[in-house]
N, C-alpha and C positions, 0 to 999 in steps of 0.2 A: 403731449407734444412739448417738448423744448419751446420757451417762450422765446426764445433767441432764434429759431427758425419761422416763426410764424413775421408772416408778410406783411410791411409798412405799407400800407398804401399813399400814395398822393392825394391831395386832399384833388388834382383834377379828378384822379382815377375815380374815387369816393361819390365824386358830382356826375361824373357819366354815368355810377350806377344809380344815380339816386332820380337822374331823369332820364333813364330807359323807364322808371317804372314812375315820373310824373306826366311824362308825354299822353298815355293812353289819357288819363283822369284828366288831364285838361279838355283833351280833345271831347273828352266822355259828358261834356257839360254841357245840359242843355241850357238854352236861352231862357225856357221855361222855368228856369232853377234859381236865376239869377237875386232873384228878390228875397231867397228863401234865410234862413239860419241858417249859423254854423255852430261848430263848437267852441269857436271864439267869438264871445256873446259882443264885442262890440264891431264885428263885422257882420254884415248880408256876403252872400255869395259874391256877388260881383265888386264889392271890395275889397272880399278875400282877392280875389285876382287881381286887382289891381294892388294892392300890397306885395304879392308873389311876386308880380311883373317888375315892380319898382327894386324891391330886392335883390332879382335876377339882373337886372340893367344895373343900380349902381356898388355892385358887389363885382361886377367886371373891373370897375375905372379901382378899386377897391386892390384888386388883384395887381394893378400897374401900378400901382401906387401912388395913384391918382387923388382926387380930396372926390369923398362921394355927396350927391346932395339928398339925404330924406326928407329936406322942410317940405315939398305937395307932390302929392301923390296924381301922378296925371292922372284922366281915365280913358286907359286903353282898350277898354272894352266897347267904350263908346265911339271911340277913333275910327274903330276899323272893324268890320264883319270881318273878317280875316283876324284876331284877334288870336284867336287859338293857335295858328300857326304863329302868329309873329312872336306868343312865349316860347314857341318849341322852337324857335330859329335865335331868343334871348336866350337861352338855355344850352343852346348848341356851344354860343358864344361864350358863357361863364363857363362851360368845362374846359374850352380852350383858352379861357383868360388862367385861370389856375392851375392850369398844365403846362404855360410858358416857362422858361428856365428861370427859376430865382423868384416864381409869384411867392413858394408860401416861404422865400426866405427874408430875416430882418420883422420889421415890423410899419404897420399900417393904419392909417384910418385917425379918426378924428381923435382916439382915445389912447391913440400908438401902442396898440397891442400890437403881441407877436402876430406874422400874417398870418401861419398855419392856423390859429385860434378863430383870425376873423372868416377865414375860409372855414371853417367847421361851422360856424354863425349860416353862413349859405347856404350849408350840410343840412344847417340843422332846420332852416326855414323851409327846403327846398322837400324835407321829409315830412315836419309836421304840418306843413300847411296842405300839403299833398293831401295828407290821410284826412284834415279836416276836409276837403272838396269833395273828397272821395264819401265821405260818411255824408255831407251835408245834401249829397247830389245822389242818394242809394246806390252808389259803384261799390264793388268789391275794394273790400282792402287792400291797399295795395302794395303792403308788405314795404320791409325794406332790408335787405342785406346785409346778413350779418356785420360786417367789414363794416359798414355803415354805423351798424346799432353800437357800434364799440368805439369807433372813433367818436361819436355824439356822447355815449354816455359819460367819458373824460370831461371832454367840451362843459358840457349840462353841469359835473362837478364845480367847472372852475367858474362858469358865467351865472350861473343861479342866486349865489346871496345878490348882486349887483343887478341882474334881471329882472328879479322878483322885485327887488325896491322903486326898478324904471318901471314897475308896469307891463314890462315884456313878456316874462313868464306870470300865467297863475300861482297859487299855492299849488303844491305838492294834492296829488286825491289819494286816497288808499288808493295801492294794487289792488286787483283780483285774485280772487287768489288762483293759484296756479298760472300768475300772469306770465308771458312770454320776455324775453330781455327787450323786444321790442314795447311791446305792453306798457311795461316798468319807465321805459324812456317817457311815452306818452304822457301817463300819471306825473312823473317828477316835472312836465313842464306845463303842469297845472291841467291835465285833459282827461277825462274819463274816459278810459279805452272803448267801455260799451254804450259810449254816448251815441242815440239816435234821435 
């Protein structure tokens, strides 16, 4: 296929598809789970979601070009028994912040990167922290669409040396071999795909 015909997506489009398939895994969490490991060794479950949640929330004001705040992490897990819904109603929200005319144009955020980049940051949290809830809470994997894996893998090129030195990403693991392009994303931002 002609690279000149294959289809740019928006980084909204990219985020709608990336929470059709984080909606089930949140919802998929039990209470029971909360205290457990992930495969980001300095979170339990329930501040994995509360990371997600904070990300999801100020990666909207992020999209308006708003100033975002990361210094505390509420816990919305603790807030509200309703908790599961109120990410899949923040989530609702971040596809339609980055789908407004002109989110991923110009640049944003505290470090004035281009938007489209910090929007793939969303992408990028909104997929791998997915798969870690998923692996940490025994759900199915829950994949992530091509159009996704390719938009992140750019992303992961350009934010990695800078990530890995914040702390954000791990080192690199070896692939698997015969790993999947999703796979391959996993491993480069420090995460063993067959981690259980």
């Amino acid at each position: 296929m002609d690279t000149n015909e294959a289809k740019t997506y928006g980084i909204g489009e990219l985020l709608a598809m990336a929470r059709t398939r984080a909606v089930p895994v949140v919802r998929g969490i039990p209470d029971g789970a909360l205290a457990g490991p992930t495969p980001c060794a300095e979170y339990d479950v329930k501040a994995l979601v509360n990371h997600l949640f904070q990300v999801i929330v100020q990666f909207q004001r992020l999209a308006a070009k708003e100033t975002a705040d990361f210094g505390e992490t509420p816990d919305r897990v603790a807030e509200s028994p309703e908790w599961r819904e109120r990410l899949a109603d923040e989530a609702d929200r971040l596809v339609a912040a980055w789908s407004a005319p002109g989110a991923e144009e110009g640049r944003t955020g505290g470090m004035n990167m281009p938007a489209r980049l910090v929007g793939s940051m969303a992408l990028l949290d909104l997929t791998v922290h997915v798969w870690d809830l998923a692996r940490a809470t025994g759900q199915d994997d829950p994949g992530a669409d091509e159009a996704v894996v390719t938009e992140l893998a750019g992303a992961v090129d350009e934010l990695a040396p800078t990530a890995r030195k914040m702390g954000v990403f791990g080192e690199p693991v070896p692939e698997p071999e015969g790993a999947s392009a999703y796979e391959r994303l996993l491993a480069r931002t420090g995460r063993d795909p067959r981690w259980t």
